[in-house]
KEKE-3310 file (N, C-alpha, C; in steps of 0.2 Angstrom, whole numbers, plus 5000, padded with zeros to 4 digits):
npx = (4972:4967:4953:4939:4930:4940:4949:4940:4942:4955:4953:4949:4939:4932:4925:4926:4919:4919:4920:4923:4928:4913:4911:4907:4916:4924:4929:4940:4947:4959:4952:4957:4974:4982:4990:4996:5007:5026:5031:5042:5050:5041:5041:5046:5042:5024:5012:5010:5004:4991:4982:4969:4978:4978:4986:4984:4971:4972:4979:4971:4960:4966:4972:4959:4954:4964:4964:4960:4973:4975:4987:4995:5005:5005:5014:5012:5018:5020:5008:5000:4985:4978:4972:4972:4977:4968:4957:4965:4961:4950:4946:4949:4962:4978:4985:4999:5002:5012:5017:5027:5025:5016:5002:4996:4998:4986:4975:4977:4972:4960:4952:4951:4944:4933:4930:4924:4936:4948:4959:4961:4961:4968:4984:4992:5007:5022:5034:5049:5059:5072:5076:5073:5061:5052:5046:5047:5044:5039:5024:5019:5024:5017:5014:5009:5013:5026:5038:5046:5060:5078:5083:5075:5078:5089:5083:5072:5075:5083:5072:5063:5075:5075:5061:5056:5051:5059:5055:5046:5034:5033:5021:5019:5013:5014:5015:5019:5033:5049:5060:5052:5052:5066:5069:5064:5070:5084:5079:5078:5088:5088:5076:5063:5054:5037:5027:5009:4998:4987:4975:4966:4948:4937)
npy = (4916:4930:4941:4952:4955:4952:4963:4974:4975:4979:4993:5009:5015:5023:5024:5023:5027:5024:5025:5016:5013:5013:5004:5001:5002:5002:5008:5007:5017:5025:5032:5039:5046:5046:5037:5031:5039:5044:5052:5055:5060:5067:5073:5057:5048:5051:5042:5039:5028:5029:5036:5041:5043:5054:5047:5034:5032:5038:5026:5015:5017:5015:5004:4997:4997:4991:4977:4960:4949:4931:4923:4935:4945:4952:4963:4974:4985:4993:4996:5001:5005:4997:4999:5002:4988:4981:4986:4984:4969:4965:4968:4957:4956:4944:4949:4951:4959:4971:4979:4987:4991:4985:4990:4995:4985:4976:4985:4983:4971:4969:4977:4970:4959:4967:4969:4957:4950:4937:4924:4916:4925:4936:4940:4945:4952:4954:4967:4972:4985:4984:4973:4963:4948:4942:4929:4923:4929:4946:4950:4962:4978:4987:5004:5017:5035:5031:5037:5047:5053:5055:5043:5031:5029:5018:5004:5003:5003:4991:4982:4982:4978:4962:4957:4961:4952:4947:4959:4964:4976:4989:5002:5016:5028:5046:5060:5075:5080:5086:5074:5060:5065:5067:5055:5047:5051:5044:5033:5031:5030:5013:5009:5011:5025:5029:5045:5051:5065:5065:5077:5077:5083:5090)
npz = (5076:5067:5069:5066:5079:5088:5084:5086:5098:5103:5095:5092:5080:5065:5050:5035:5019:5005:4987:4972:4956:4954:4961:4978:4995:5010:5026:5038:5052:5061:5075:5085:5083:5093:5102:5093:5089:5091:5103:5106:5094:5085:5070:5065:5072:5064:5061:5048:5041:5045:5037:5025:5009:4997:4985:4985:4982:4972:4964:4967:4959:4946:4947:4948:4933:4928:4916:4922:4924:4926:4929:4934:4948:4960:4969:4984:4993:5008:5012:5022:5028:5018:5008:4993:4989:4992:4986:4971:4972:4975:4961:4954:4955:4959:4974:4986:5002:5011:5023:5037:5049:5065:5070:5059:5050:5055:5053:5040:5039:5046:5036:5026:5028:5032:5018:5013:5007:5010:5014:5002:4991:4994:5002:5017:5023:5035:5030:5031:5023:5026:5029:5019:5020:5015:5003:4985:4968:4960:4946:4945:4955:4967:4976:4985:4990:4995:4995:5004:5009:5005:5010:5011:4994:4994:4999:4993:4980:4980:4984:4973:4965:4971:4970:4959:4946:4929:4916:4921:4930:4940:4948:4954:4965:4968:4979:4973:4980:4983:4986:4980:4967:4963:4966:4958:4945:4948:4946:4934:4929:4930:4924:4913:4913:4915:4916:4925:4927:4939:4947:4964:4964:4976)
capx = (4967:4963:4944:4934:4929:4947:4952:4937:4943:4960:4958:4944:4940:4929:4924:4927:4915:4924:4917:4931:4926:4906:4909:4909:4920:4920:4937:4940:4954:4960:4949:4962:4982:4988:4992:5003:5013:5029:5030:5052:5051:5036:5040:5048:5036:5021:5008:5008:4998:4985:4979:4970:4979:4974:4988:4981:4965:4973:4980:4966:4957:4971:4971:4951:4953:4967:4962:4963:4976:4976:4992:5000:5005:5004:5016:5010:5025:5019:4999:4997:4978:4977:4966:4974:4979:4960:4953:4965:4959:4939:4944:4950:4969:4980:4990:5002:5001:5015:5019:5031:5019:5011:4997:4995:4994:4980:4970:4975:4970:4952:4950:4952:4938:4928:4926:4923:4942:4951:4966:4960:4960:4976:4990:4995:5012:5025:5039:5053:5061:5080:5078:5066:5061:5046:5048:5044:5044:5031:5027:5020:5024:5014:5014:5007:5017:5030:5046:5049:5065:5083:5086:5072:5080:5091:5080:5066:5078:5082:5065:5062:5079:5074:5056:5051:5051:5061:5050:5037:5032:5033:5017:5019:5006:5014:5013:5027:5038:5058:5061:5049:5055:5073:5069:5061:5076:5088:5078:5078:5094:5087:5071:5061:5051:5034:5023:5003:4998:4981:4972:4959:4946:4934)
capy = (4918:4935:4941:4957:4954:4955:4970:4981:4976:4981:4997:5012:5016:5027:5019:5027:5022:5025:5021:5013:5008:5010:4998:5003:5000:5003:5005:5007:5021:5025:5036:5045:5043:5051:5031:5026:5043:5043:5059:5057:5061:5068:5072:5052:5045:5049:5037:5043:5023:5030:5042:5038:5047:5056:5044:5028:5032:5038:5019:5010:5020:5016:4995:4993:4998:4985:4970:4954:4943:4926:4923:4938:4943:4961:4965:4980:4990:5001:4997:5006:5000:4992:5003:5000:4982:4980:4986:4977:4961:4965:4969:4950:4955:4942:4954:4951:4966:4969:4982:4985:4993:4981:4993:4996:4979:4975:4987:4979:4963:4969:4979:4964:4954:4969:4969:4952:4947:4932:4922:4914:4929:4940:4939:4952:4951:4960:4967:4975:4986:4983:4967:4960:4940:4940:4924:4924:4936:4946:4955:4968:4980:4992:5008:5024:5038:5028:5038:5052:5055:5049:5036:5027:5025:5012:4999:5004:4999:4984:4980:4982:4971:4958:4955:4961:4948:4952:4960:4967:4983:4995:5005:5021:5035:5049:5065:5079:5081:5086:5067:5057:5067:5064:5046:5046:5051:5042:5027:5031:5024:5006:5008:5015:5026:5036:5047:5054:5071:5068:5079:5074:5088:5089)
capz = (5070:5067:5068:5067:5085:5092:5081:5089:5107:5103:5092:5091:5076:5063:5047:5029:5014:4996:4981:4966:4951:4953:4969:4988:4999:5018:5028:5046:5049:5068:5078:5085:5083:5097:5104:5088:5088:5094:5108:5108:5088:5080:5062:5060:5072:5064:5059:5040:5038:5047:5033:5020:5006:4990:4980:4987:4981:4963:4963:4967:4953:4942:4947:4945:4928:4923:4914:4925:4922:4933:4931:4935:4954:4964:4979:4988:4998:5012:5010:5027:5030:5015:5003:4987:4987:4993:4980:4969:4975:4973:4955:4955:4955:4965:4978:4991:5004:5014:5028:5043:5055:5068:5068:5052:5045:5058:5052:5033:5040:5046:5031:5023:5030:5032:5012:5009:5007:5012:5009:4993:4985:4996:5007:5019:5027:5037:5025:5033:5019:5026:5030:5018:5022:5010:4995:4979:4966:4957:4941:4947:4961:4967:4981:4984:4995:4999:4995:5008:5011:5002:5017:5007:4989:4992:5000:4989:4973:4984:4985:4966:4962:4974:4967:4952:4939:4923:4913:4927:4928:4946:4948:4960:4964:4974:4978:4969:4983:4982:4988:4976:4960:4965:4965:4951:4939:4950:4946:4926:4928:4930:4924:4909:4916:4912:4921:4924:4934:4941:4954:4964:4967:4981)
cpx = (4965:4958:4945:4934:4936:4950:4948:4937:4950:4959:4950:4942:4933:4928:4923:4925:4918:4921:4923:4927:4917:4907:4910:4912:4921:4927:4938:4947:4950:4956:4951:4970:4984:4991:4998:5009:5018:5032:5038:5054:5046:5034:5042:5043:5029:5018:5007:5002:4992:4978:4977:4973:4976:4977:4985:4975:4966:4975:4974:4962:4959:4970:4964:4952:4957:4964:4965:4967:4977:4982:4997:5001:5008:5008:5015:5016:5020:5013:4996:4989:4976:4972:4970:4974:4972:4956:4954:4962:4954:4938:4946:4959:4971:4986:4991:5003:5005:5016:5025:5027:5017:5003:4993:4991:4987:4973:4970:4972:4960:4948:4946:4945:4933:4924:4927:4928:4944:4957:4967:4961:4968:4977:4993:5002:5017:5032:5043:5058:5071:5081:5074:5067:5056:5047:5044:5046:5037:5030:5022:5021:5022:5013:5012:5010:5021:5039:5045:5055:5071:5084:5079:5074:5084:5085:5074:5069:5078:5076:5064:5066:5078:5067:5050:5054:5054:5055:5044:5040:5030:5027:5015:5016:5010:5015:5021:5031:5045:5061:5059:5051:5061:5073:5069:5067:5083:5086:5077:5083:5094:5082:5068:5054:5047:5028:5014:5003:4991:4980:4966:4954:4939:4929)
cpy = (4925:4936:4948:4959:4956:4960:4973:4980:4978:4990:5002:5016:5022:5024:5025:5025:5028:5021:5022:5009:5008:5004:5002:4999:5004:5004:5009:5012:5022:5032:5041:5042:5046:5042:5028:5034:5045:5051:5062:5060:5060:5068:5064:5047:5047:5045:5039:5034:5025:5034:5038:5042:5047:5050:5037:5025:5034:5030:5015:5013:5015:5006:4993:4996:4993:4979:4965:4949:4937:4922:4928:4942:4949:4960:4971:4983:4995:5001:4998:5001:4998:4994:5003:4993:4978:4978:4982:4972:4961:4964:4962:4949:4947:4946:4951:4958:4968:4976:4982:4987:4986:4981:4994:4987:4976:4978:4984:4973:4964:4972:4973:4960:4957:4970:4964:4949:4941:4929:4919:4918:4935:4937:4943:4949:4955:4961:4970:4978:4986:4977:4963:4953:4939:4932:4926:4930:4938:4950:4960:4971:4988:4999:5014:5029:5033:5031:5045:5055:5052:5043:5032:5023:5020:5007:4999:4999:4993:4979:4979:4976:4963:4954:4957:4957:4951:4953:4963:4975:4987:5001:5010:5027:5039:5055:5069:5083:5081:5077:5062:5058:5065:5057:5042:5047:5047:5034:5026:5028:5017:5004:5013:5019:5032:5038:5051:5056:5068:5072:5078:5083:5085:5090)
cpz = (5071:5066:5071:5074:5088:5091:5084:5097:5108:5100:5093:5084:5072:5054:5040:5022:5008:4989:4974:4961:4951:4959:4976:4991:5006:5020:5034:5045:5059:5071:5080:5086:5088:5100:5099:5086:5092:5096:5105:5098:5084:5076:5061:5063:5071:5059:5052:5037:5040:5045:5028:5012:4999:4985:4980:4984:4971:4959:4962:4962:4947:4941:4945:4938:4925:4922:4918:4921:4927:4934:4932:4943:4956:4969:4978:4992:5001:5011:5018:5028:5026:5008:4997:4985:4990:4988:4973:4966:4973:4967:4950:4952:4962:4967:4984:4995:5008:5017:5033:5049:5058:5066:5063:5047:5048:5056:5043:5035:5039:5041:5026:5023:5031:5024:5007:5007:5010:5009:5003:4990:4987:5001:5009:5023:5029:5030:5029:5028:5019:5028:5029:5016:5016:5005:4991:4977:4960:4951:4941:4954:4960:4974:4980:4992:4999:5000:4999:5011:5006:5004:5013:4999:4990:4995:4996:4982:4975:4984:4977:4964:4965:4972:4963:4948:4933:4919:4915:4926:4939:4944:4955:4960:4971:4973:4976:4973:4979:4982:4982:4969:4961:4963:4959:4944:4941:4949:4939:4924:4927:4926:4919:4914:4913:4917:4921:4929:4932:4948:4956:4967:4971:4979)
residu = (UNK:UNK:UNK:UNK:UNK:UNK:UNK:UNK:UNK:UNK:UNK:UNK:UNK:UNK:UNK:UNK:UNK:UNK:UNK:UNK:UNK:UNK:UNK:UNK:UNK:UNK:UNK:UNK:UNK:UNK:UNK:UNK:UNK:UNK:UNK:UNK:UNK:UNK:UNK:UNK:UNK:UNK:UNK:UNK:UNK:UNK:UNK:UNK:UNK:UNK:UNK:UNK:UNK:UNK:UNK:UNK:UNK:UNK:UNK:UNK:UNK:UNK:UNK:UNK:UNK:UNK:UNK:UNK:UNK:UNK:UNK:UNK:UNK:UNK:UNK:UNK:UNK:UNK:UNK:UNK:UNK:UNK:UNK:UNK:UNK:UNK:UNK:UNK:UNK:UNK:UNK:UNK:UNK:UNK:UNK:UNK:UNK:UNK:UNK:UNK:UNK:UNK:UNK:UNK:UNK:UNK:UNK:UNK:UNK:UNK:UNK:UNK:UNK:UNK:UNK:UNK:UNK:UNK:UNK:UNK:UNK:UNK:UNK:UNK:UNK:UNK:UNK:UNK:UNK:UNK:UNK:UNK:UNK:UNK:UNK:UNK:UNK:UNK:UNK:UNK:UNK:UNK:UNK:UNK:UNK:UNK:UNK:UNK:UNK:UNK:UNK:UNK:UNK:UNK:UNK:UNK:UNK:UNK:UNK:UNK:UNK:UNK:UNK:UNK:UNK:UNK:UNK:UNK:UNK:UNK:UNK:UNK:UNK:UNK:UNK:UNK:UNK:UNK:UNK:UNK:UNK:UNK:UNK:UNK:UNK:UNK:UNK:UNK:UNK:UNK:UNK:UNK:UNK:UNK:UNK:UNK:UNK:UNK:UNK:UNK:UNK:UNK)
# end
């Protein structure tokens, strides 16, 4: 059983208050990465969940605004520590949350519980994007900063053919890299696809 209490004798943390939607939200982020970055290759290992990023934040803007439906059902790709599919869930989405990180999902887990979440309402699990075990399928799928490289489109589209619902709709907030444009027209092939520039200013 995961708890609170065992995540802060495994992890050190630093605590990150967000306000979405006119609600606040609180979210624990690692103290310092030097423990989850891998020394032997620093540009692939590092920690990029460990961040909270700007698109993350443009998503969860983007979910608290949609209309609840209770029959319709969220998978999350790459929710890093959980700050989108979080938020979500508060807005009374049902979302599955899924990562490959150890770490990562741990800090989704305590996110989870540190604002008022449970499995009533979400579902966080390991995904592995080359060797995805998950069941079910969903009619929406949602990610933010998930495509960085080409070695990511095919298992991404994998990911989309494997569990999006016909009919569902792919909701992705990322930053305007060479890699994510790329994807992006390479995925107009399958998928109609439309887009919005926000910025966020400080």
């Amino acid at each position: 059983m995961f708890s609170l209490e065992a995540f802060h004798k495994t992890y050190e943390t630093d605590s990150i208050p967000l306000t979405i939607g006119d609600r606040p939200f609180s979210f624990l982020v690692p103290k310092s990465i030097d423990r989850f970055v891998n020394r032997e290759d620093v540009f692939q290992g590092f920690p990029l969940w460990s961040k909270i990023w700007e698109a993350a934040i443009v998503l969860s803007e983007y979910l608290s605004a949609l209309a609840v439906r209770p029959e319709r059902r969220f998978l999350e790709i790459g929710c890093g520590m959980g700050i989108s599919g979080i938020v979500a869930a508060a807005f009374g989405h049902r979302v599955t949350m899924t990562e490959y990180n150890a770490d990562a999902l741990d800090f989704a887990r305590a996110n989870a519980l540190l604002n008022g979440l449970s499995e009533s309402n979400i579902e966080i699990h390991e995904l592995d994007w080359h060797r995805p075990r998950l069941e079910g399928r969903f009619d929406v799928i949602i990610g933010s900063e998930v495509v960085y490289s080409p070695r990511d489109y095919a298992p991404l589209l994998n990911l989309f053919t494997t569990y999006l619902k016909p009919g569902g709709e792919i909701i992705l907030a990322e930053g305007l890299r060479k890699a994510s444009m790329e994807f992006f027209g390479r995925m107009s092939k399958h998928y109609d696809i439309s887009a919005r520039k926000k910025i966020l200013r400080s």
